[in-house]
Structure formats: structure tokens, C-alpha cells
C-alpha positions, -999 to +999 in steps of 0.1 A: -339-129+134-307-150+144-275-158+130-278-176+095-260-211+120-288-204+140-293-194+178-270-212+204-290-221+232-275-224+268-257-263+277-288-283+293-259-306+312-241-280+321-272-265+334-289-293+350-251-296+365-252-270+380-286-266+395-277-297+413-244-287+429-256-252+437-273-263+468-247-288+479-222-259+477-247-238+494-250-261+526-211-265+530-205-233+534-238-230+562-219-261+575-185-249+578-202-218+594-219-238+619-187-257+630-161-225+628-184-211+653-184-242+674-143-239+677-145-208+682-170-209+711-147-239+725-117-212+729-110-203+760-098-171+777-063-160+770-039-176+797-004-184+802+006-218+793-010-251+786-016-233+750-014-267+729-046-274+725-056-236+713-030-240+690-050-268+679-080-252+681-067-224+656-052-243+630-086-265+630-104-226+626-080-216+600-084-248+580-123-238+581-118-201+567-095-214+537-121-238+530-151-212+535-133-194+506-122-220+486-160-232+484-168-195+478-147-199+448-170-225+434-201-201+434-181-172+419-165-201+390-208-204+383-211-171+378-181-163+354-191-193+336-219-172+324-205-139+320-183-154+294-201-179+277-228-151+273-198-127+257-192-160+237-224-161+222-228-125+220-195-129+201-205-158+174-241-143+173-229-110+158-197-125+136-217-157+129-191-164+101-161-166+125-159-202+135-144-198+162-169-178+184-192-207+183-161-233+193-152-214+219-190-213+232-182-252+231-148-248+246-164-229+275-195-259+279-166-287+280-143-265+303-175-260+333-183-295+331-151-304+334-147-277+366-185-288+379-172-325+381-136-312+399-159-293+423-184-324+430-151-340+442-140-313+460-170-310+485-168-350+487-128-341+505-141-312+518-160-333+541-136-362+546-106-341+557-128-319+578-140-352+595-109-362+599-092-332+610-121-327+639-119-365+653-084-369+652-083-335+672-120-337+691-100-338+726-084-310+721-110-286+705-132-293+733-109-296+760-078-274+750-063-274+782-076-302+794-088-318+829-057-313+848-058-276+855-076-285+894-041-299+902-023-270+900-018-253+931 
């Protein structure tokens, strides 16, 4: 038998939210693994001089791995989500005559599809600033030293 308020059911929009940003979060990350490894093949062996376009190469690599973890953070936000909307309702389920267990079970709904929105708009510049970042810098991630290294004698 439940709580004299009744049971609280999970958030259907938050949950129909999330089931479909979970996959797009899911293939950004298998993206941003496929293109870190595709700098990181373009590297070339360690040499003196002509280093520009490595230096290129890295920061383009270590603009990859913050965003790898910064998407990472998305899945991990899902998860705490519901860990602590489940303590929530665990919460207003037991004390059902303390208001505010049940508001913050709301609270926590409004806050996630607040967050779920934020992270739709994230993976939308995710992939503008990595397209931009690789064309404006295409050159010299796959020619880091470029053509003229025959000339030198």
C-alpha cells in the first residue's frame, strides 16, 4: 500500500528525454573516438624543428579529450539524476506528510529537463566547433610539417 498522496511515478518527458539523447550522446563520444585516433595517427615521428603543425596537431587532440569527458559528464548527469530523484521518492514515500519531499521530486524533474535541453545544445556546438577547429586546421593535421621537407639538403 502507498503513501496516503499516492505513488509518484517516474517523469515520462524527462524519460522520453532522455531515451532520445542517450544514443546521440552515445555516438559523439564513438565519433570523437574515431577522429582522436585519426590525429593521432597523422603525428609524426619526433624531429627537430618544423614542430608547428604538431603543435597544431596536439592542441586539436587535446580539444578532443576535454570534450570526450565533458560528453562523459552527460551520461554520468543521467545517472545521478536517478539516484537522487529515487532517494527523493524514497524520501516523500516514507514521510508522505512532508511537503517538501514530493516538491523536491518535482524540483529534481524541472532541474534534468532543464540539464537534458543544456546538453541537446551542447552536442549541437560540440560538433560545430570540432568542425571548425579541424577545417580551419585540416593542412596542418594532415601535413604537420608540410611538403617542403625534399628541399632541405
Amino acid at each position: 500500500a502507498g503513501p496516503p498522496c499516492g505513488p509518484i511515478a517516474s517523469n515520462e518527458k524527462v524519460d522520453n528525454l532522455i531515451k532520445e539523447i542517450k544514443p546521440h550522446i552515445q555516438t559523439l563520444k564513438e565519433k570523437l573516438n574515431t577522429v582522436s585516433m585519426w590525429v593521432q595517427l597523422q603525428i609524426p615521428r619526433i624531429e627537430d624543428g618544423n614542430n608547428f603543425g604538431v603543435a597544431v596537431q596536439e592542441k586539436v587532440f587535446e580539444l578532443l579529450t576535454n570534450t570526450r569527458t565533458k560528453i562523459e559528464g552527460f551520461q554520468t548527469q543521467i545517472t545521478k539524476y536517478y539516484s537522487e530523484r529515487g532517494d527523493a521518492v524514497a524520501k516523500a514515500s516514507k514521510q508522505p506528510h512532508v511537503g517538501d519531499y514530493r516538491q523536491l521530486v518535482h524540483e529534481l524533474d524541472q532541474h534534468q529537463y532543464c540539464e537534458l535541453r543544456m546538453v541537446v545544445l551542447e552536442i549541437r556546438n560540440t560538433y560545430a566547433v570540432l568542425f571548425d577547429v579541424i577545417s580551419k586546421n585540416y593542412d596542418k593535421i594532415k601535413k604537420p610539417r608540410g611538403d617542403c621537407k625534399a628541399l632541405i639538403y
